[in-house]
N, C-alpha and C positions, 0 to 999 in steps of 0.2 A: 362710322364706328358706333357700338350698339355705346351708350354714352353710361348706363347702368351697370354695364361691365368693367367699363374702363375705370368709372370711379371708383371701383372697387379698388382697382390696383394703387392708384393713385391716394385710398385715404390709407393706404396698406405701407407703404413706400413711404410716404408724407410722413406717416407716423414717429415722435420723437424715439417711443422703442426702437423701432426699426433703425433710424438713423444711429442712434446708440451702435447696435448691433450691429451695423455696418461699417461705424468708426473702429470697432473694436477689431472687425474683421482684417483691415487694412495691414495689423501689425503681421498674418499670418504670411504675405506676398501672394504671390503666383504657388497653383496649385502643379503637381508634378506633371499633368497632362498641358495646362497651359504652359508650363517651362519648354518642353517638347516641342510643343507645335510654333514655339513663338521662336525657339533656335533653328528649326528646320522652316517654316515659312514667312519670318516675317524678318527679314536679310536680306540686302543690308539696310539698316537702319534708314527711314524717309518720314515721312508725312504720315500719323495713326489717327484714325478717329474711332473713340469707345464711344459706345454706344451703351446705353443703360451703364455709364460708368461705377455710379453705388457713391461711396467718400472716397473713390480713388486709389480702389486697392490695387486696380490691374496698373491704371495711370502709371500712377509713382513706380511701380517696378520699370513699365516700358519705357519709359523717360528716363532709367539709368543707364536702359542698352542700347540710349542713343538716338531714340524717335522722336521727332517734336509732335508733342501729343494735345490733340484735342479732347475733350471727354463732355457728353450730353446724357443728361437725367431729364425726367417729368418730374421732379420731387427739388424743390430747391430747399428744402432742409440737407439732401444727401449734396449738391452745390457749396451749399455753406460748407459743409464738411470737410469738402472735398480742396475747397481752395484755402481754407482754413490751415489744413495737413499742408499743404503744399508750398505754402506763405513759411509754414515753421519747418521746414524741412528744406527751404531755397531751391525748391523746384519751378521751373518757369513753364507749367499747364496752363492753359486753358482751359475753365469749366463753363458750361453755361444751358440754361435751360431748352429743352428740347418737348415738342408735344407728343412724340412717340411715334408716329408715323413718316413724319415730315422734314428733312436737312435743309436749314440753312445754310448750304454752302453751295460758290459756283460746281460749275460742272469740273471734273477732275482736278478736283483739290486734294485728294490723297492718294500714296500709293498703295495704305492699308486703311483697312473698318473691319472690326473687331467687334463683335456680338455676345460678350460672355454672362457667366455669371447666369442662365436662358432667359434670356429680356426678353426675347424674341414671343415665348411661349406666354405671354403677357399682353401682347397683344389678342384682342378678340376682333375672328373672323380673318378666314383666308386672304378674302382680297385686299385687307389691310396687311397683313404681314408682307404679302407678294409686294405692296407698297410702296414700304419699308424697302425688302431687297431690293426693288428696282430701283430705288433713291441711293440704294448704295454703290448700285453699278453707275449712276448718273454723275457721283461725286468721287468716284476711285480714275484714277489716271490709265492710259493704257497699259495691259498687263498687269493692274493693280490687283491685290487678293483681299477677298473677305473671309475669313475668319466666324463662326460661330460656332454654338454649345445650346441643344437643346434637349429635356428631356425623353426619354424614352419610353414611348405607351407601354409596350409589352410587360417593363417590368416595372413602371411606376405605377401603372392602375392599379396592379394588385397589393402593391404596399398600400395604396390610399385609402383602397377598401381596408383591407386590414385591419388599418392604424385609425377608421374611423373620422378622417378628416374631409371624406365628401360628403356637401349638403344638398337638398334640394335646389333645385334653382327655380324659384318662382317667379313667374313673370317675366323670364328672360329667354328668348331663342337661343339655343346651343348646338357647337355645329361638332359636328364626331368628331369625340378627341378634345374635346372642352369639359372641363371641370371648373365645380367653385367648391373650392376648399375651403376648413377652418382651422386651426391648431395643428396646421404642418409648419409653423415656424415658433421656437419657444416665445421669440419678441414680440409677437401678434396673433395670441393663442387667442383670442376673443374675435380678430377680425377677419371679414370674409375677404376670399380673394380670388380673382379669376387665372385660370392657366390649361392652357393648349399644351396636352401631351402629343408626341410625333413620334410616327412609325419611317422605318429606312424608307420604303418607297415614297413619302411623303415629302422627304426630307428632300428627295433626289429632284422629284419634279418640282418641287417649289425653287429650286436652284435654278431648273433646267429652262422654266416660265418666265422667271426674272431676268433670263440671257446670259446667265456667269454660265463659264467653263465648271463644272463639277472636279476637281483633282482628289480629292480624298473623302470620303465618311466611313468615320471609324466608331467606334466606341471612343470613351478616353480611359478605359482598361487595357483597349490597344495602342492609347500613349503614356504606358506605366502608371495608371494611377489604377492602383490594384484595388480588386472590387467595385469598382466603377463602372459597372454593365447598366447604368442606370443614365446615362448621358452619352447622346451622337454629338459627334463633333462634325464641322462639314467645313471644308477648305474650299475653295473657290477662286477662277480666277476673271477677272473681265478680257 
C-alpha cells in the first residue's frame, strides 16, 4: 500500500475534529437507504462485522435489530468513541482496531460485513481494496452477504472540480479514479485526504474478482434516499 496515501487518511480520521464530528454524527442513526438495504438484506439477525465503523453510528442502530456486532477503524480516537457510546448506552459491541486491509478474524465468523459510510474508497490502489473484499468473503459464513456504499465518479468528480477541493498530488502514483482532496469535510478543511471515486462497471468486477455473488447495485436514490445519485450501493453474496 502506497504508505503516503494511506497516511493521509489515517491523519484525517485520527483527527480530534473528525472524531468530534463523528460523535456527533452517531445521534443521526441509519441513513434512509441504509434503513432499506439493512431490512431487506441483512435478515435475520447473525453475526455483523462494520468495517471503517466511525464512533458507531451504523453499530449501535444494528445491535438494536438484533446483530451481535463487531465494529473495526484504523483511528483509535473514532474506538474510543465508539466503545465509550456504547459502555453509556449498555450496548455490548465490540470495537477494536483494524489496519484497513487486513481481518483478524477466523475463516467464517460472520453471516454479515458491512462497508458503509465509503471506507472502502479510502483505501489506495486496486489490489488492496480487492484485498479487503477477498478478506471479507474469507471471514463471511456460507451464503453470508457484504454490504457496501461507495462513491460515484460520474457525479462526484464534477462536484469536486466545482467545489475546488482537488489538489495536485505530488509525488504520489495515482491510479484512475483517485483523488486527493481538501476542504470536502467542514471537520478537516485544512487536511488532505485520499479517495477512490467508482464507476458501476468497476464496482461490478471488483465484486466479481473477489468471488462474491453480485445480487444488487443500485444507487441509494434507488433505496429512497432522495438525491442521492452520488453513492453505488452493492449487495453481495458469498
Amino acid at each position: 500500500m502506497d504508505n503516503k496515501l494511506f497516511n493521509m487518511v489515517k491523519r484525517r480520521f485520527c483527527g480530534s475534529l473528525e472524531v468530534k464530528e463523528y460523535r456527533r454524527r452517531v445521534r443521526r442513526g441509519l441513513l434512509t437507504w441504509e434503513k432499506a438495504v439493512a431490512l431487506k438484506y441483512l435478515s435475520p439477525p447473525g453475526s455483523l462485522l462494520d468495517i471503517g465503523c466511525g464512533a458507531g453510528r451504523e453499530a449501535l442502530v444494528l445491535y438494536d435489530m438484533g446483530h451481535t456486532v463487531v465494529g473495526v477503524d484504523i483511528s483509535p480516537g473514532m474506538i474510543e468513541a465508539a466503545k465509550s457510546i456504547a459502555h453509556e448506552e449498555g450496548k455490548d459491541i465490540t470495537f477494536c482496531l483494524c489496519d484497513g486491509i487486513g481481518l483478524d478474524f477466523p475463516d467464517s465468523s460472520f453471516q454479515y460485513v458491512v462497508i458503509w459510510g465509503q471506507a472502502l474508497g479510502n483505501i489506495p490502489g486496486h489490489s488492496n481494496r480487492l484485498h479487503l473484499l477477498s478478506e471479507c468473503l474469507r471471514v463471511l459464513k456460507l451464503s453470508g452477504r457484504l454490504i457496501f456504499s461507495v462513491h460515484n465518479r460520474d457525479v462526484c468528480e464534477p462536484i469536486a472540480y466545482e467545489k475546488g477541493w482537488v489538489r495536485e498530488a505530488k509525488d504520489m502514483l495515482l491510479e484512475d479514479g483517485d483523488f486527493i482532496l481538501e476542504g470536502d469535510a467542514p471537520s478537516a478543511s485544512d487536511t488532505l485526504c485520499f479517495w477512490h471515486y467508482f464507476r458501476y462497471d468497476e464496482v461490478v468486477r471488483l465484486c466479481e474478482e473477489a468471488g462474491f455473488l453480485l445480487l444488487e447495485c443500485k444507487l441509494a436514490s434507488d433505496f429512497g434516499q432522495k438525491g442521492w445519485d452520488t453513492i453505488w450501493v452493492c449487495v453481495c453474496e458469498k
